[in-house]
C-alpha positions in Angstrom: 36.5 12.9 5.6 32.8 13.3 7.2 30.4 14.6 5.2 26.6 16.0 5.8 24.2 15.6 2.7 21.1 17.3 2.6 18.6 16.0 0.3 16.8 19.1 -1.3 14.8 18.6 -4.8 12.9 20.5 -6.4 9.9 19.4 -7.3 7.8 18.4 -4.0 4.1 17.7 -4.8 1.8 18.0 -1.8 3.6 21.1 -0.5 5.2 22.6 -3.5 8.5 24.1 -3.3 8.7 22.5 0.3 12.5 22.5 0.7 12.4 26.2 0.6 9.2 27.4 1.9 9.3 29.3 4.9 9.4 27.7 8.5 9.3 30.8 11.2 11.1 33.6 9.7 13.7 31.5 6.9 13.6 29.0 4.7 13.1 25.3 6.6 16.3 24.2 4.3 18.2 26.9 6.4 17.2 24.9 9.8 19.2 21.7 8.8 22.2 23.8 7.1 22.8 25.7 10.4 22.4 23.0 13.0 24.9 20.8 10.5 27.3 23.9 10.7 26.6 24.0 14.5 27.7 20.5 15.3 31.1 21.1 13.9 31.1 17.1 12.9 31.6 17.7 8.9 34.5 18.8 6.9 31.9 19.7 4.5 28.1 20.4 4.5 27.0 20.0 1.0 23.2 20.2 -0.3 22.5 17.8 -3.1 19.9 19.4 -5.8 18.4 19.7 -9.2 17.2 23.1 -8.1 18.9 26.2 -9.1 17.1 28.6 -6.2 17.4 26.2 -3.6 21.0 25.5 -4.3 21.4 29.4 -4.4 19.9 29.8 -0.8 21.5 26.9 0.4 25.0 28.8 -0.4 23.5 32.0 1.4 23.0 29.5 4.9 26.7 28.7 3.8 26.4 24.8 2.6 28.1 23.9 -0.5 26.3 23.2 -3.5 29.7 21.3 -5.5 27.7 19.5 -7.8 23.8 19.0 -9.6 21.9 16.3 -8.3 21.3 14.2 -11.4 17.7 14.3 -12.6 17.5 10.7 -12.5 18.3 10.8 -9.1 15.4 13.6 -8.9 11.8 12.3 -9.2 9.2 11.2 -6.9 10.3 7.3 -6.1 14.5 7.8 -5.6 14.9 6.9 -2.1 17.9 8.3 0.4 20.4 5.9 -0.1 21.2 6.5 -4.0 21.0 10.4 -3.5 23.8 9.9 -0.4 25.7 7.2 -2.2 25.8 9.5 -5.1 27.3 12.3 -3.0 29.7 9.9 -1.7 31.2 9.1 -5.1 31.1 13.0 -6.1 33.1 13.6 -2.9 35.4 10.7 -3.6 36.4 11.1 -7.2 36.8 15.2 -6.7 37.9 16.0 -3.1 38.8 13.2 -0.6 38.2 10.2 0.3 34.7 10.0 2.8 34.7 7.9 5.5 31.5 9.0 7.4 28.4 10.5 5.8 25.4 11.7 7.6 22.2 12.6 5.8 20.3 15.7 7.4 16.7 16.1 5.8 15.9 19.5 4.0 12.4 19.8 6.3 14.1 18.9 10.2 13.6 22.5 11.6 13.5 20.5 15.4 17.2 18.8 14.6 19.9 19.9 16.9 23.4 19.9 16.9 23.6 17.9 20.1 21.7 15.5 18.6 24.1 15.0 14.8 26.7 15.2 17.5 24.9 12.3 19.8 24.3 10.3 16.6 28.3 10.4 15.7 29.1 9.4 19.1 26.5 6.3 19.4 27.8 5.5 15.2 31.5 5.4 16.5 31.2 3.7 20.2 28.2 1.0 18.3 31.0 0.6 15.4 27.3 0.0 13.2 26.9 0.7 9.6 24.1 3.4 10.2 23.0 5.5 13.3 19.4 7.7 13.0 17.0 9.4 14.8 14.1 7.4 16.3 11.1 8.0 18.7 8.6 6.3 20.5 4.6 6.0 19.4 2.3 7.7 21.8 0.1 4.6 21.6 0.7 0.8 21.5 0.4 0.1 18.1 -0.3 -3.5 18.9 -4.3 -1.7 19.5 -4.1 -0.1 16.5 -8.0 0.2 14.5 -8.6 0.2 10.5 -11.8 1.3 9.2 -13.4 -1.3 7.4 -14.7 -0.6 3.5 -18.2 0.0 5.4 -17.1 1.9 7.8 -16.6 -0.2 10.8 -13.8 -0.6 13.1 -11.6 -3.6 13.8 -8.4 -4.2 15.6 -5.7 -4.5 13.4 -4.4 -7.5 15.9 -7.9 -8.6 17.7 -5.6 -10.8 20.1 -4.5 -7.6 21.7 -8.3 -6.8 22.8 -7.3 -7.5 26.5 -4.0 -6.5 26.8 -2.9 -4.0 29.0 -0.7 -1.2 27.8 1.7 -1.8 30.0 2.4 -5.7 28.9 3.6 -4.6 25.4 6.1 -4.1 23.9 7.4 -0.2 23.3 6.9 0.6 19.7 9.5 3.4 17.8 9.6 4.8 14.6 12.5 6.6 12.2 12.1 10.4 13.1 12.9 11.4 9.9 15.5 14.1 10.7 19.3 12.9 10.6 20.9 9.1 9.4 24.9 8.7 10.2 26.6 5.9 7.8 30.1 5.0 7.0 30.5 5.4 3.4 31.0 1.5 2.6 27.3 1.4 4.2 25.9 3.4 2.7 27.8 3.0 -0.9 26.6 -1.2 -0.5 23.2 -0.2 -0.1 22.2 -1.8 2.9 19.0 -1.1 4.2 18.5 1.5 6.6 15.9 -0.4 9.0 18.4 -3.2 9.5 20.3 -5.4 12.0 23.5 -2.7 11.4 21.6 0.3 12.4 21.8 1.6 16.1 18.8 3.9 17.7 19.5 7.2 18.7 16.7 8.3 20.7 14.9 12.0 20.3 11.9 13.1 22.7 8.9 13.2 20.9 7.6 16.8 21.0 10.4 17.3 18.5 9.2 15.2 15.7 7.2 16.4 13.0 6.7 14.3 9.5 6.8 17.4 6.7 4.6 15.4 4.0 1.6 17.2 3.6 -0.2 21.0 5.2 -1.5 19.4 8.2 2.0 18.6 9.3 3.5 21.5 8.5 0.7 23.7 10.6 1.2 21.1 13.7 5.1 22.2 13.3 4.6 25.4 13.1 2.4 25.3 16.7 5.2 22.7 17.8 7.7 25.5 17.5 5.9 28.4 19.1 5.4 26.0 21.9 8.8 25.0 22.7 10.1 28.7 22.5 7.2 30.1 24.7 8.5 27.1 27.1 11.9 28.3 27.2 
């Protein structure tokens, strides 16, 4: 059995009732739950919650809402892999057995279907534990500044002063939208940034963190952009 898991509490801090706040026209939980559905990789799409309304609407975008999210599995410093291993074990001691899992986050509204699809395909033909979304930085982080306690700036690697751009090294980070795992992975809790995780690429004008206003505003012009483009 594959399964999609979307992570959806409810108590965000810095942009409260995040999961459910409205991204261009519905909530941003909706985006994920649709582009899941679109893929047509899961047997099941299932929302994982301590949130009545969110688990409500998530129903409404047609995802299944089969158990409550345990509120120790709820506050601000559970990470992924417990919430997705403890979807697993709901799956596996009340439906059938899951073989693959793929976490979707709540707040992905730039996720595609090609792209879950994509990350299946590199998962299977990889034969890795995990498979995610990355992207590259727009700048070499190897010149990366900090701004000293009086207010100065240093390189963070002075050594780099000279380099060219060019001569180092690419740099990417996790996108934060979608993470495909075979359910021993992720029920062992290996580490996601590992050796026995395999890149799946995504451009980076659709890649927006959704931790804080600022982010959210730049998404919101991210996605008026893209659809003026089309």
């Amino acid at each position: 059995m594959r399964i999609a898991v979307i992570p959806a509490r409810g108590g965000s801090k810095r942009i409260p009732r995040k999961n459910i706040k409205l991204f261009h026209g519905k909530p941003i939980l909706a985006w994920s739950i649709e582009a899941a559905l679109e893929s047509e990789c899961f047997d099941s799409v299932i929302v994982s919650t301590d949130d009545d309304e969110i688990a409500e609407i998530a129903r409404t975008y047609g995802a299944s809402v089969p158990f409550a999210r345990p509120l120790s599995l709820a506050d601000d410093y559970t990470g992924t892999i417990p919430v997705i291993a403890h979807a697993i074990d709901w799956v596996n001691n009340n439906a059938a057995i899951v073989e693959l899992a793929c976490c979707i986050y709540a707040t992905a509204p730039f996720v595609h279907a090609n792209d879950i699809q994509r990350g299946l395909q590199v998962l299977l033909e990889t034969r890795s534990g995990y498979a995610f979304s990355v992207t590259t930085f727009a700048f070499p982080i190897q010149r990366a500044l900090r701004v000293t306690h009086d207010s100065r700036i240093e390189m963070l690697d002075p050594s780099h002063f000279n380099t060219r751009s060019q001569d180092l090294d690419e740099a990417w980070h996790d996108a934060g939208q979608f993470y495909w795992g075979t359910a021993n992975t992720w029920l062992s809790g290996t580490p996601i940034f590992s050796h026995v995780a395999a890149p799946v690429p995504i451009p980076r004008y659709r890649v927006q963190d959704m931790d804080t206003v600022e982010d959210w505003v730049r998404a919101e012009y991210m996605y008026k952009a893209i659809h003026l483009a089309k």
